[in-house]
N, C-alpha and C positions, 0 to 999 in steps of 0.2 A: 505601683500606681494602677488603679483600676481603669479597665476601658469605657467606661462612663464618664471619665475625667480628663479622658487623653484629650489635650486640644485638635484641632483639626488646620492645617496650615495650608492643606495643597486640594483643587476643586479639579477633579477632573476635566478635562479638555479647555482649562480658564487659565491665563495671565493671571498672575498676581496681582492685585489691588488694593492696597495698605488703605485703610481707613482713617481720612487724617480730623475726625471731626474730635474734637479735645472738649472739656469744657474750658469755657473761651474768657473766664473770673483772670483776673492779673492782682500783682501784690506793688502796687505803683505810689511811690511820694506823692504827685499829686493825685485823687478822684478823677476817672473819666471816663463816661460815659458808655463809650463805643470803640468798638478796631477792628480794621480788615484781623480777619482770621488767615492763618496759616494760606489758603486756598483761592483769598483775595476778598472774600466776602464778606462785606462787615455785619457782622454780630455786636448784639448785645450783650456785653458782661458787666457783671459786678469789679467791684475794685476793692482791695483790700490795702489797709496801709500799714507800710513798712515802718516792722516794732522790731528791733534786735530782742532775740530770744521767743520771739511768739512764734516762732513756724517753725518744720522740722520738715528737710528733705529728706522723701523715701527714695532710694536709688539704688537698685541693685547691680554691683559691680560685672556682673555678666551681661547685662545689658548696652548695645553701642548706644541709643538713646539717652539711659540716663547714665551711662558713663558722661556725656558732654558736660551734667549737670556739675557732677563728683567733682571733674577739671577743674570748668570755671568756677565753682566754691573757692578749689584751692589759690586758682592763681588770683583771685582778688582777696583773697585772705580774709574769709569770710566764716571761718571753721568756727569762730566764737559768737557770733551773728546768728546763725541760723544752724544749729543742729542736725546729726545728718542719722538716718533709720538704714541700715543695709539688708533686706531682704537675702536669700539665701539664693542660689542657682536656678532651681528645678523649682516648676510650678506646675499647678494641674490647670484645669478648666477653669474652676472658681477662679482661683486667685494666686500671686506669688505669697510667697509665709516667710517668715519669722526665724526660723528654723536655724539660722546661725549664732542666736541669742540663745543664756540663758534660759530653758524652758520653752523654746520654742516661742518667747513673747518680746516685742519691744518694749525695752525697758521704760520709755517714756509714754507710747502711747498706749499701753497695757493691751494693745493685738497680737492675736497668732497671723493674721491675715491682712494684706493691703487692703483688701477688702471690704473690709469694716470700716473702715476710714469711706468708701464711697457711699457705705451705707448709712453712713451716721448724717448725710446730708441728702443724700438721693435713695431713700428706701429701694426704688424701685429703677434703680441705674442700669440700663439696658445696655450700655457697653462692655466693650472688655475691661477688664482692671490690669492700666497699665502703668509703669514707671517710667521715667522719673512722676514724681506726685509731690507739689507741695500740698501741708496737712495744716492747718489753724492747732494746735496745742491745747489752750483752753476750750475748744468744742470737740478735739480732736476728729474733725471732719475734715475733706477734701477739702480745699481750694481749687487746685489747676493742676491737669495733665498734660498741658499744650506745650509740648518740652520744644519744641523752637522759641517760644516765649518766655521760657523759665531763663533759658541762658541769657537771652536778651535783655529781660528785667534784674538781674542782677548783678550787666555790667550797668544799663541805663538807670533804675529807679532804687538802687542801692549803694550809690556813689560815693554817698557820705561816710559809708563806714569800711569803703574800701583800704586795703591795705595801703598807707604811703606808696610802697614802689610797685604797686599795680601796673601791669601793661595793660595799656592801651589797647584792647580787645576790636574798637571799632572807630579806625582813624575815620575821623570826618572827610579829608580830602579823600579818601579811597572807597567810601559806603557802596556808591553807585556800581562799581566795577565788585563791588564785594559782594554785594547780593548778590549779582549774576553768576558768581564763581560758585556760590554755594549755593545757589538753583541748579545749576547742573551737577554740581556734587550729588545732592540730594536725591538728586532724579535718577541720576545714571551712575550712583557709583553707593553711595549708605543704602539707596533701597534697591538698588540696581541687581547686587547684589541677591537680596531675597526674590526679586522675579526671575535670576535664572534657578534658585534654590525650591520654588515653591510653584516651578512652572505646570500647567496639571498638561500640557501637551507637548509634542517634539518642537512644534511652531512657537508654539509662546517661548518654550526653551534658546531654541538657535535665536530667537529675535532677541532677547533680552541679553544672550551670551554675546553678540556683537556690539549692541550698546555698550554692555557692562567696557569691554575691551578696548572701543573706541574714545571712550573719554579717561579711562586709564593710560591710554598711549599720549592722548591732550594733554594729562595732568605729569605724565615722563617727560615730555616737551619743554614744559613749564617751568619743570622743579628742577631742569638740566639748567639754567642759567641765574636761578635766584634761588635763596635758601629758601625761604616760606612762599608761601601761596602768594600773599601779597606784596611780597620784597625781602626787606633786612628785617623785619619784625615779626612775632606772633602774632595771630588774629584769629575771632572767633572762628575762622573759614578752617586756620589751618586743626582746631579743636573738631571740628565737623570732621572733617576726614580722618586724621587722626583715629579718630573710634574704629573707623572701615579697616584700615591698616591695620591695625593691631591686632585682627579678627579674621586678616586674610589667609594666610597660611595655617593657621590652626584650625580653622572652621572652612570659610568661604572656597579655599583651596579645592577640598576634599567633597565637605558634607554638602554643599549647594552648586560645587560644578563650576566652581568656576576657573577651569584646568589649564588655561592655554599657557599659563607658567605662571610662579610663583612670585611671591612680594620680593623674593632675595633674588631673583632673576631680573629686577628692575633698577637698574643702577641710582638714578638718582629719585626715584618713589622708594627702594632699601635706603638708603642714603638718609633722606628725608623723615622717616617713620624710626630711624634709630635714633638722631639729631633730638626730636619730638622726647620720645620715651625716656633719653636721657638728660630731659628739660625736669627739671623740680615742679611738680602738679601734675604729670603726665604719665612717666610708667610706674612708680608707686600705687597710681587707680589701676592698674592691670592685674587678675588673678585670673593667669591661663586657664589654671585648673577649672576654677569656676567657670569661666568661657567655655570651655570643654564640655561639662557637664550639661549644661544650661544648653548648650546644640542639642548634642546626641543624646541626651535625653529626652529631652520635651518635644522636641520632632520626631515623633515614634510614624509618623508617616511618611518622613523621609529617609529618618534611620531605628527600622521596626525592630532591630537586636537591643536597641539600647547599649550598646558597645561603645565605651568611651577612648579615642584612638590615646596611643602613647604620645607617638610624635606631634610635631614635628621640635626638631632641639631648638631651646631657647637662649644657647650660649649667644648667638649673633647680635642679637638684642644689647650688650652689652661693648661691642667692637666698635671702635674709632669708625666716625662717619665723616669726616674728614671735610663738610661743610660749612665751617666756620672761614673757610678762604670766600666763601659767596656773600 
C-alpha cells in the first residue's frame, strides 16, 4: 500500500470525532418526506421502495458497523430479499475493494471498488466511502450509508418479508429505555472505543480510556442480572454491542489501548458475548482473521509495522456460557 493511500485516523493533539453525517435516502414501504438524522436533525431525503431483489448490501465482515447489517440480514431472514456484496479487509484512501471475489469484482455489481457505487450517483461525493452501503442494482448506485438506519429499516419497513419466526428486534413496550441504552453504547463503548485508539493526545487518551471503562462496568452491572440488554430476549441494542465485543480482545484490547483487562476478565460481559456468538446469525458473521487484518493494517498510524498479531485464542468463544439460567 503506497503512502499516498494510507488513510489518516489519528490528528495530532485532537480527540477523535467520528463523522456521522450519512446520506440521509431510506429504502421505506411507505414514501416520506423527511427524518431526524442520526444527530437529531432532520434532513431531507429521498425514499426508495422496498422491492425484494432490487438492492444489494455492501458490508464488509471486518467492519463493527456493517457487521450490525450482516446480523440483522440474518436474523430476519432476509438472505433471499436483499443480496449481500462482501468487501475484503484492507482498504486504502479511495475506497474498500472487492478483492475477496473472483477477479477482484463483485459479481453483481461488476466493481473493483465500493466506490464506484458512490460515484455512479454523487460524481463528486466528498465523503469517505464507507460500509455498510445499501446499492439500487438496476442503477447500480448508492442509496444509503446511514448504517443506524439501515438496521432500523429492515426490522421496521421490511416486515413483510421477514422470516415467520423473526425476533422481535424492537419490542414496543421497551423502545424508550432502548434507545437510551444504545445512545450510550454508541457514545461510550462502539465509538468509545476508537477515541481511546485514535486519541492524537495523552488528555484525549486518559479521558476517553475512563469513559470507555465506565460504561463497560454499567454494562458488567447490567448483564450480571438479566441475559440481554433488554431482559429474556434479543434486541437491536444487544446487536449494537455485540459488534464492540467481538472486537475487543483481538483489536481494541491491544491496537487502541484499551488495556485495563480483557472481555474474558469480565464475567458476565465474557458470559454475554459468548451466549451472542453462539446465537445462530451472530458468530458465523465473525472472521477474526479479517478483523485482524482490517486493524493492523489500515491503521499504519497507529500500528506503522503493519504486523498482524497471532493471538489472542479463540477456543473460548466456543465454551458453555452457562446463561440460559437468566
Amino acid at each position: 500500500m503506497s503512502d499516498d493511500l494510507t488513510p489518516s485516523y489519528v490528528t495530532e493533539g485532537k480527540e477523535f470525532d467520528r463523522d456521522m453525517n450519512y446520506i440521509p435516502d431510506r429504502i421505506t414501504a411507505v414514501p416520506q418526506k423527511s427524518r431526524d438524522s442520526w444527530g437529531g436533525e432532520e434532513v431531507e431525503a429521498t425514499t426508495w421502495p422496498v422491492e425484494p431483489g432490487r438492492y444489494r448490501l455492501v458490508a464488509a465482515q471486518a467492519c463493527p458497523w456493517a457487521n450490525r447489517s450482516i446480523i440483522v440480514r440474518k436474523l430476519l431472514g432476509l438472505e433471499d430479499v436483499i443480496s449481500i456484496g462482501m468487501p475484503g479487509p484492507t482498504h486504502d484512501k479511495q475506497s474498500w475493494t472487492f478483492d475477496l471475489d473472483p477477479g477482484g469484482v463483485d459479481p453483481v455489481l461488476g466493481y473493483e471498488r465500493v466506490q464506484e457505487a458512490y460515484f455512479a450517483r454523487y460524481p463528486d461525493y466528498p465523503r469517505g466511502i464507507t460500509v455498510p452501503a445499501m446499492v439500487d442494482v438496476p442503477t447500480k448506485a448508492v442509496v444509503t450509508n446511514d448504517f443506524p438506519w439501515i438496521t432500523h429499516d429492515l426490522y421496521f419497513e421490511w416486515s413483510e418479508h421477514h422470516h415467520p419466526d423473526a425476533p422481535n428486534l424492537w419490542p414496543e413496550d421497551l423502545r424508550d429505555e432502548m434507545e437510551r441504552v444504545m445512545k450510550r453504547v454508541f457514545t461510550e463503548v462502539n465509538n468509545g472505543v476508537y477515541r481511546c485508539g485514535f486519541a492524537g493526545s495523552q488528555e484525549a487518551y486518559d479521558a476517553a480510556y475512563d469513559r470507555l471503562w465506565t460504561a463497560l462496568d454499567w454494562l458488567e452491572e447490567r448483564l450480571t442480572g438479566r441475559r440481554y440488554l433488554m431482559g429474556d430476549a434479543i434486541t437491536e441494542a444487544d446487536v449494537r454491542l455485540f459488534t464492540t465485543l467481538a472486537r475487543f480482545d483481538a483489536v481494541y484490547h491491544g491496537h487502541f489501548k484499551c488495556n485495563r483487562n480483557k472481555l474474558t476478565e469480565m464475567p458476565a460481559l465474557w458470559g454475554y458475548a459468548r451466549d451472542l456468538f453462539q446465537t445462530p446469525g451472530f458468530g458465523e458473521t465473525i472472521d477474526f482473521d479479517q478483523i485482524k487484518a482490517h486493524y493492523y493494517v489500515v491503521h499504519t498510524d497507529v500500528n506503522p509495522s503493519g504486523i498482524i498479531p497471532k493471538g489472542p485464542s479463540l477456543e473460548g468463544w466456543h465454551s458453555p456460557h452457562g446463561r440460559e439460567k437468566l
